[in-house]
C-alpha positions as CSV (number, residue, x, y, z in Angstrom):
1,X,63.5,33.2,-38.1
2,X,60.7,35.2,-36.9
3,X,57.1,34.5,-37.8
4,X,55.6,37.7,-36.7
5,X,54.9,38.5,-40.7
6,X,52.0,35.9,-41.1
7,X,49.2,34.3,-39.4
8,X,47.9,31.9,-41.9
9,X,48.6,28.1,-42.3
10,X,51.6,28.6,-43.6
11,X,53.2,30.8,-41.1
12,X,51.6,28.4,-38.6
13,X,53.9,25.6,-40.2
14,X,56.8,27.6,-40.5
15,X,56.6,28.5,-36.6
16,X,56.1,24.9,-35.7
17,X,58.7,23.7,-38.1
18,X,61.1,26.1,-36.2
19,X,59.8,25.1,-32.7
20,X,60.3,21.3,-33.3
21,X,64.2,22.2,-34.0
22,X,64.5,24.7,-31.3
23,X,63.0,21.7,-29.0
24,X,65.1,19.1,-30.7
25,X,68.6,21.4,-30.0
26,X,67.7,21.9,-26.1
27,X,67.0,18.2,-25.5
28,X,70.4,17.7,-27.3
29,X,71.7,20.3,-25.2
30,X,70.1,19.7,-21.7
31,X,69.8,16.0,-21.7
32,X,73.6,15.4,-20.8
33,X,73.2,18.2,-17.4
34,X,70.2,16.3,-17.1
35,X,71.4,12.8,-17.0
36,X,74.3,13.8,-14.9
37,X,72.3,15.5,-12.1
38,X,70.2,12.3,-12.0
39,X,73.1,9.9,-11.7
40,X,74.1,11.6,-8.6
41,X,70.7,10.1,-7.1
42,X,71.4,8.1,-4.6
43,X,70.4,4.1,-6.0
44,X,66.3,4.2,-4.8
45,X,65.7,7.6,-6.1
46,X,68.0,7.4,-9.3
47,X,66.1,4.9,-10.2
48,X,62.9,6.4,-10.1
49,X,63.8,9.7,-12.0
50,X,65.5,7.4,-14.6
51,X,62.0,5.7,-15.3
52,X,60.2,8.9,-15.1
53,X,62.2,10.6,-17.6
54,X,61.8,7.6,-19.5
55,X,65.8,6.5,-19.6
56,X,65.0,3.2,-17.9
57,X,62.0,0.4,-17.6
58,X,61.1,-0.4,-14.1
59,X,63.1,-3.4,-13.7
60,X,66.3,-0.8,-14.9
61,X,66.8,-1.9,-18.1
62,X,67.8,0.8,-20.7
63,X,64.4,2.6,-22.7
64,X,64.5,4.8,-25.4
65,X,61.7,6.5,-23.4
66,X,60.1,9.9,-24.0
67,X,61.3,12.3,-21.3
68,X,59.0,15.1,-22.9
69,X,59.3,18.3,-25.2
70,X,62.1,20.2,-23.1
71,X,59.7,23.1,-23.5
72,X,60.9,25.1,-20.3
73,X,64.5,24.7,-20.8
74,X,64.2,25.9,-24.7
75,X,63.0,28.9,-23.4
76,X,66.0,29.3,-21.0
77,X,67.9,28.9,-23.7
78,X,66.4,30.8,-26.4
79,X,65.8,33.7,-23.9
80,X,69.5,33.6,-23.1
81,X,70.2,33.3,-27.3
82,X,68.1,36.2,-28.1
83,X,69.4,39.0,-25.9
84,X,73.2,37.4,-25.6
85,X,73.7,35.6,-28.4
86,X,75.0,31.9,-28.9
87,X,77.8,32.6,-25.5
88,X,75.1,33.1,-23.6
89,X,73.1,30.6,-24.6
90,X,75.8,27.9,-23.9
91,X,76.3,29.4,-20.7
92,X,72.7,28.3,-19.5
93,X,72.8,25.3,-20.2
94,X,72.5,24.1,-16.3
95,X,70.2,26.6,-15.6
96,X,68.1,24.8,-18.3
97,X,68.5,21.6,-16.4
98,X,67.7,22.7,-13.6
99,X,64.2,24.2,-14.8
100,X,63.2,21.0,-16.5
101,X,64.1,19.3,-12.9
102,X,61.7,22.0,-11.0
103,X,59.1,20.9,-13.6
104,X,59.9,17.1,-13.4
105,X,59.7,17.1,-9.6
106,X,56.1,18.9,-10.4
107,X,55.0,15.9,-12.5
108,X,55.8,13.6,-10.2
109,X,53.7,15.1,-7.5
110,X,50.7,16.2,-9.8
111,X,50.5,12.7,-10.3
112,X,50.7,11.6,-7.0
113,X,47.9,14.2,-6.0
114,X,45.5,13.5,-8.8
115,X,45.6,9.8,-8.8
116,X,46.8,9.6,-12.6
117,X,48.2,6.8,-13.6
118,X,49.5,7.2,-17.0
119,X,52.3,9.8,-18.7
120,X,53.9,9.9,-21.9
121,X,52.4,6.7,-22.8
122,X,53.2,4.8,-19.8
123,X,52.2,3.9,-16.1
124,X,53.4,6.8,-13.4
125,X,56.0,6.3,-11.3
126,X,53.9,6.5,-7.9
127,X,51.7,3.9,-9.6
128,X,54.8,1.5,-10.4
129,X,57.0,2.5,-7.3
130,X,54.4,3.6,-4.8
131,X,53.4,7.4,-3.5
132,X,56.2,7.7,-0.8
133,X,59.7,6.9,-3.5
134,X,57.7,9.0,-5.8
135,X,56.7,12.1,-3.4
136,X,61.0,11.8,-2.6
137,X,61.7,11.2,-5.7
138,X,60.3,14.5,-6.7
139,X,62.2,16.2,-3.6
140,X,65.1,15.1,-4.8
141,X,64.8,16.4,-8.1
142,X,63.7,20.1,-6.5
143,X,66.8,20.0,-4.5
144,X,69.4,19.0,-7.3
145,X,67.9,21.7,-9.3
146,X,68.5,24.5,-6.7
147,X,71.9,22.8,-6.0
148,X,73.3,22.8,-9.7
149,X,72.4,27.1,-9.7
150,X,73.9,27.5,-6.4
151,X,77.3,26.1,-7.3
152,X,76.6,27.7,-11.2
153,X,80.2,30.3,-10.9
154,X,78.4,32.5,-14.0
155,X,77.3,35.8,-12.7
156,X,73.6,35.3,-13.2
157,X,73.2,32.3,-11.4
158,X,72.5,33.8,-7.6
159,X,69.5,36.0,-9.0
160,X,68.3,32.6,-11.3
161,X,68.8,30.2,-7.7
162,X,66.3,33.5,-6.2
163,X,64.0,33.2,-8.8
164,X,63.6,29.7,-9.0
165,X,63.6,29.0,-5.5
166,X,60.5,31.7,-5.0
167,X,58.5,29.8,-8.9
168,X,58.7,26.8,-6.5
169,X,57.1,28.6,-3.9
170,X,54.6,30.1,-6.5
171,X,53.8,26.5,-7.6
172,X,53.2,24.9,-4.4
173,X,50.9,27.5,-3.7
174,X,48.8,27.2,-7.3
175,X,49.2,23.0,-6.8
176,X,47.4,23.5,-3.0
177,X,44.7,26.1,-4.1
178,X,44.4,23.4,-6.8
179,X,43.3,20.4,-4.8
180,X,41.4,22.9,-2.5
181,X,38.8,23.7,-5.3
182,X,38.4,20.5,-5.7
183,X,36.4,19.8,-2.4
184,X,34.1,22.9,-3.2
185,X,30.7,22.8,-4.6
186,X,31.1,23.9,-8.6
187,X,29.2,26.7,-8.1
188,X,31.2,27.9,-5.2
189,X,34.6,28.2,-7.7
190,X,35.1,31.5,-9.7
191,X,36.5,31.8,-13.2
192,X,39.3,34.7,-11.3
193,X,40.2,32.0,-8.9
194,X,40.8,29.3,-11.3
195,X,42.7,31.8,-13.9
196,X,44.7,32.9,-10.8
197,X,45.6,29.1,-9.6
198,X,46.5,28.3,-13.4
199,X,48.7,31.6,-13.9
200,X,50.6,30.1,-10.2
201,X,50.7,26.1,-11.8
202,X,51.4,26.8,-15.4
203,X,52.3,30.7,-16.1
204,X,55.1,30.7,-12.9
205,X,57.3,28.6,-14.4
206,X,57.3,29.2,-18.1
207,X,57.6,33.1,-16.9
208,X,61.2,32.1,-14.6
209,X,62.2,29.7,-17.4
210,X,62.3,33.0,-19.4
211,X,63.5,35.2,-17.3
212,X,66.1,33.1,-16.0
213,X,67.1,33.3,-19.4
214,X,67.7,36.8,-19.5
215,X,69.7,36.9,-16.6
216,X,72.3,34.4,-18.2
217,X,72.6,37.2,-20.9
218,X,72.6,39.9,-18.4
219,X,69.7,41.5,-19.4
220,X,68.5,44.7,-17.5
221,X,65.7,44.0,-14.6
222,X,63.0,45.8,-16.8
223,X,64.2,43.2,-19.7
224,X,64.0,40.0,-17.2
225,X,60.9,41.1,-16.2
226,X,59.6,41.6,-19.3
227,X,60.4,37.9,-20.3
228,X,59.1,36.5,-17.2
229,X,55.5,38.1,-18.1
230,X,55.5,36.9,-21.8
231,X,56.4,33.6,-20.4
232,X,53.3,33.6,-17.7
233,X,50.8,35.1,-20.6
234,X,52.1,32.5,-22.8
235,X,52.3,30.1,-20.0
236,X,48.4,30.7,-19.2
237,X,48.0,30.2,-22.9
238,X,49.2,27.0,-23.0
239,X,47.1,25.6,-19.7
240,X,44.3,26.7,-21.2
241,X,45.1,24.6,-24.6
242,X,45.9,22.1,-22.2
243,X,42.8,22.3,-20.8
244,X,41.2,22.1,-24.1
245,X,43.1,19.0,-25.1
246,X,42.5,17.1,-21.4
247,X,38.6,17.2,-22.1
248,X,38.9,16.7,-25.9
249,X,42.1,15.8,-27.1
250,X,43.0,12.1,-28.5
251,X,44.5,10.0,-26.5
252,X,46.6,8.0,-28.8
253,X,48.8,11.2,-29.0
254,X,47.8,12.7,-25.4
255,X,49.0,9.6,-23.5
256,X,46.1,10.1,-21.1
257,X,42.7,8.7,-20.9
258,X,39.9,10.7,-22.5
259,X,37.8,12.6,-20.2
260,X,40.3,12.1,-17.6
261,X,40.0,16.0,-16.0
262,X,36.0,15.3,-16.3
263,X,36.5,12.1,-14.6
264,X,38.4,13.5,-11.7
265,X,36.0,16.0,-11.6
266,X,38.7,19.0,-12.3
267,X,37.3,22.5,-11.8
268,X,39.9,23.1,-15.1
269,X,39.1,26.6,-17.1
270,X,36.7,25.3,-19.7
271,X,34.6,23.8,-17.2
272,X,34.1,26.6,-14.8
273,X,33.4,29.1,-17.8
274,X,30.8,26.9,-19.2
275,X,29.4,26.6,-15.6
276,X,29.5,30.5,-15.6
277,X,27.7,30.9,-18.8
278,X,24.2,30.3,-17.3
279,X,23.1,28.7,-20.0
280,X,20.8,25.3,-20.0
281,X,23.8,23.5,-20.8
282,X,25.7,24.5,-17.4
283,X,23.1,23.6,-15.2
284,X,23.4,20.0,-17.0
285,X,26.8,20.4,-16.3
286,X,26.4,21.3,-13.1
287,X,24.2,18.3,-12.0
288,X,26.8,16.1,-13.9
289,X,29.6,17.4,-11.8
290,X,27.6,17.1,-8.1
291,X,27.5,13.3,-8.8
292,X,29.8,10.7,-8.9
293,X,31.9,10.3,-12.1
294,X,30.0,7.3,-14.1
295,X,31.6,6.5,-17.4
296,X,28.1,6.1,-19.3
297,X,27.9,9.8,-18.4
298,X,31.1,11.3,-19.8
299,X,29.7,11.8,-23.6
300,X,26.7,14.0,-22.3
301,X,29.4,15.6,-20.1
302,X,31.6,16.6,-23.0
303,X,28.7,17.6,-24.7
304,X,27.6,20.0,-22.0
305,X,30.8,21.7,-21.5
306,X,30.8,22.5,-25.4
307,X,27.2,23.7,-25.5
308,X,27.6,25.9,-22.7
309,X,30.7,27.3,-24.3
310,X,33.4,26.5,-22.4
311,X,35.8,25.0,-25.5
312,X,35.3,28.8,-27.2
313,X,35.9,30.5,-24.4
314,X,39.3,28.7,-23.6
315,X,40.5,29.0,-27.3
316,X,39.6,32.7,-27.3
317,X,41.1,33.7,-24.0
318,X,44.1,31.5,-25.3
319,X,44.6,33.9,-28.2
320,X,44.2,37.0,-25.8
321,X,46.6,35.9,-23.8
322,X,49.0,35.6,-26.6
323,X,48.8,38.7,-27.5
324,X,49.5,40.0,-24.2
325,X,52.7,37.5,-24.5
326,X,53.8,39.2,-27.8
327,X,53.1,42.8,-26.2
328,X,55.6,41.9,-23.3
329,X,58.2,40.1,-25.5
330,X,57.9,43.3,-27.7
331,X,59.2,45.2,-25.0
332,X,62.0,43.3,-24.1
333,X,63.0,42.2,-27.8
334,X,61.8,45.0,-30.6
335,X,63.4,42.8,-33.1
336,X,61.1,40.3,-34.4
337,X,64.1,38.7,-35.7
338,X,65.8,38.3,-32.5
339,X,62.4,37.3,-31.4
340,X,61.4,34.7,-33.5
341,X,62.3,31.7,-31.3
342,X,60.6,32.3,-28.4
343,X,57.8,33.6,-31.0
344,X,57.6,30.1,-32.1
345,X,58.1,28.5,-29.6
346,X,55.0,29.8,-27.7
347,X,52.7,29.3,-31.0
348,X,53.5,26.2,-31.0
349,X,52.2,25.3,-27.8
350,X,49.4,27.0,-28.1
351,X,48.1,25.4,-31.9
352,X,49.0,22.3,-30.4
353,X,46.4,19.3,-30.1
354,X,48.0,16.8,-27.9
């Protein structure tokens, strides 16, 4: 299983050949805990999740909607696989549900705090059902989440309901330094402070997903640990790819509308490094970003970030922080057999384009 042997194309295949059935086995696994946590809704709120996951239309017909990748609950699950084997990874199979809830009811209020207005491929639930049934609807899923650990009888669950409970925290915190760098003057925001607030958004999560992992296979505190900072190094990773992709990526397979970050004006971590580089091509930048978004303007402003080197700065710092990630995983996991899956699972989301 592991793909620690290569790093060519064909290891790079191999690893996101493996990811895509590690991904396809935790959506087969999760989505029933999923679905019935959401049926518990009441009627209003049910029916929101149900579109947002993409199980229903609007009108509550049946979809066969895209409800995502199910990357945080495979690495709950593969976490718990690789230090307690296959009992341990059926044993976290709430705990996987309730991490993908925690990131659903994150979605749902990203959306409503950065206006957007398409997801997977289809309009956003605050833009269908309005801002207040969303902001609820997102509650409702953070709550559920906490609830299905609390009343989780397996032995890990009260130090996974801890951990979770205090990501959530984390989040809200990155999400509200987020929106306050927004109001500042480009200049003003620092490549630490932005690296910082993307570790809180991005890294939190995918670091508890891991960790919360290791607790369902009673790993040792150094071992959950461990797993929670290969998750937030290959967490960063991944926001920084995603950061990439949200200035350049297509958006046929992004689902999102090109240039939609430089649109909104998004301090993200390509656009503050090439603002950092003082080169001619951030002050451009720079006077691009002080006005008003005006679509005629976006192809000089993709241009700008690349000249000033933002784009190979994100990519390289992506592969130095997933080096970090295999360092920490190392420690945990010696076995790059034992290791592969979670291995894959974070190279593939960090060679991925959309």
């Amino acid at each position: 299983m592991g793909t620690q042997g290569g790093t060519g194309p064909e290891a790079a295949s191999a690893a996101g050949a493996e990811a895509m059935v590690i991904l396809e086995h935790a959506r087969a696994a999760v989505d029933p805990a999923l679905r019935a946590a959401v049926d518990s809704l009441p009627g209003a709120m049910r029916r929101i999740a149900c579109y947002h996951f993409g199980w229903e239309h609007a009108d509550g017909t049946p979809a066969a909607g895209n409800a995502g990748k199910a990357m945080r609950p495979a690495l709950v699950l593969t976490a718990a696989a690789a230090l307690g084997g296959p009992a341990a990874r059926a044993a976290a199979v709430r705990a996987a549900a309730a991490v993908e809830l925690v990131h659903n009811f994150t979605l749902l209020h990203d959306d409503v705090m950065d206006r957007d207005t398409t997801r997977r491929h289809r309009s956003t639930a605050w833009s269908v059902f309005g801002v207040p049934d969303a902001i609820l609807a997102g509650d409702a899923l953070q709550a559920l989440a906490l609830g299905m650990l609390a009343e989780d009888p397996h032995p890990g669950a009260r130090a996974a309901v801890s951990r979770l409970a205090a990501c959530v925290v984390e989040l809200c915190e990155g999400q509200q330094v987020d929106t306050a760098l927004e109001a500042r003057a480009p200049a003003e925001v620092t490549l630490d402070e932005v690296l910082a607030m993307a570790e809180a958004k991005t890294g939190a999560l995918i670091g508890c997903a891991c960790a919360i992992g290791a607790l369902y296979a009673g790993a040792s505190d150094e071992d959950v640990d461990a797993l929670d900072a290969f998750g937030r190094e290959a967490g960063l990773a991944f926001q920084l790819i995603d950061d990439v992709i949200g200035i350049w990526g297509d958006p046929r397979h992004t689902g999102k509308p090109a240039g939609a970050d430089l649109a909104a004006r998004k301090k993200s971590l390509p656009v503050v490094a090439a603002l950092a580089s003082g080169t001619a091509a951030a002050g451009e930048l720079a006077e691009l970003y002080a006005a008003p978004y005006a679509p005629a303007d976006l192809d000089r402003t993709v241009l700008a970030v690349e000249q000033a080197g933002g784009r190979e700065w994100a990519q390289d710092q992506a592969a130095d922080r997933m080096s970090r990630a295999m360092d920490e995983l190392a420690r945990a996991i010696p076995d790059p057999e034992s290791a592969g899956g979670l291995l894959s699972l974070a190279e593939f989301v960090t060679r991925r384009t959309a």
